[in-house]
C-alpha positions in Angstrom: 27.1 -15.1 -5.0 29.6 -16.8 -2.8 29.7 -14.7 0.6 26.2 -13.6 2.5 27.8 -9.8 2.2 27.8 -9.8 -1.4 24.2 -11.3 -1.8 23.5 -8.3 0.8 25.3 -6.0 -1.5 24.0 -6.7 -4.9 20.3 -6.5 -3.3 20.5 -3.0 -1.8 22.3 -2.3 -5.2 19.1 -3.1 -6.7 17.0 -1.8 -3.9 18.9 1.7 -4.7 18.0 1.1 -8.6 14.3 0.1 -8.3 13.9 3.3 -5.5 15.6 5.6 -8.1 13.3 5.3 -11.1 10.2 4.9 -8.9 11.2 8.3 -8.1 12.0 9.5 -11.8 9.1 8.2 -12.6 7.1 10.4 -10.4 9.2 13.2 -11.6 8.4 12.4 -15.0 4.7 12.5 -14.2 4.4 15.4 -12.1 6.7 17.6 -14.7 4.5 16.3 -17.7 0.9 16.6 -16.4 1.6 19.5 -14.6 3.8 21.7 -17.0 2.7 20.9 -19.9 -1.3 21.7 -19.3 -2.7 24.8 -20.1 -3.4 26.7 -17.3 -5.1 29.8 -18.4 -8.9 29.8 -18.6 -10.4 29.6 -22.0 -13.2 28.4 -23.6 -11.2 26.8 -26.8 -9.8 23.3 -26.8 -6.6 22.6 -26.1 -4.0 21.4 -28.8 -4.4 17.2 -29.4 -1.6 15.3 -30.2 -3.3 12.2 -31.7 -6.5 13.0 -29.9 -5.1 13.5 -26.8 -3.2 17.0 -24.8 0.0 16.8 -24.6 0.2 16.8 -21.0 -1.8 13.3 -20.9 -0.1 12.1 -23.8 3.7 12.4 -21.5 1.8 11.6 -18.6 -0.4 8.9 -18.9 0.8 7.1 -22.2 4.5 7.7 -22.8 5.6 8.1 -19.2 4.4 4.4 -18.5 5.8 2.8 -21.6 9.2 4.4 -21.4 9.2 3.4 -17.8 8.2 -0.2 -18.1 11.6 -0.5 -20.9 13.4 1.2 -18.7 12.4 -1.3 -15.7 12.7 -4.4 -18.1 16.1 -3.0 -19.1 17.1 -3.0 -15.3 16.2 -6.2 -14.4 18.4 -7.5 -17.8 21.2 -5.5 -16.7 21.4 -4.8 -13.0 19.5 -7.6 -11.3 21.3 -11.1 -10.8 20.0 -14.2 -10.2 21.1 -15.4 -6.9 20.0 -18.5 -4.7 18.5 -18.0 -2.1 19.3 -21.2 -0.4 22.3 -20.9 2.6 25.3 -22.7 1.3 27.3 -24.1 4.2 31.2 -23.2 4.6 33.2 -26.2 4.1 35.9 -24.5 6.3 34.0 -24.1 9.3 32.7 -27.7 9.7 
């Protein structure tokens, strides 16, 4: 990163990323636990998927693993290591 404006680009590039799945992460969570559990009352159990309801299964166990490959996957792809030291224009001295 040669110019202060691209440093200032790239990082509200990933400012715009990281904000975006935080948010489709919520949306994962809130669709899966809410419309996925059973909402009529009834005495019987509800249906396990490996000893858990589906709901928490999407919410709680799925939901944070997908998101945590999909936010290592961001910082391989979309993040860039920059310096943060200021590099001083040889054309202005």
């Amino acid at each position: 990163m040669k110019t202060l404006s691209a440093r200032y680009r790239q990082a509200h590039k990933e400012a715009k990323w990281a904000v975006g799945l935080a948010i489709a992460y919520f949306i994962w969570w809130y669709i899966s636990a809410y419309a996925f559990s059973s909402t009529e009352i009834t005495t019987a159990l509800p249906e396990l998927y490996w000893g858990f309801p589906l709901w928490f299964l999407l919410a709680c166990i799925i939901g944070p693993i997908l998101f945590t490959v999909l936010c290592g996957l961001m910082v391989k792809f979309i993040y860039q290591d920059m310096s943060l030291e200021i590099e001083k224009d040889s054309d202005h001295e």
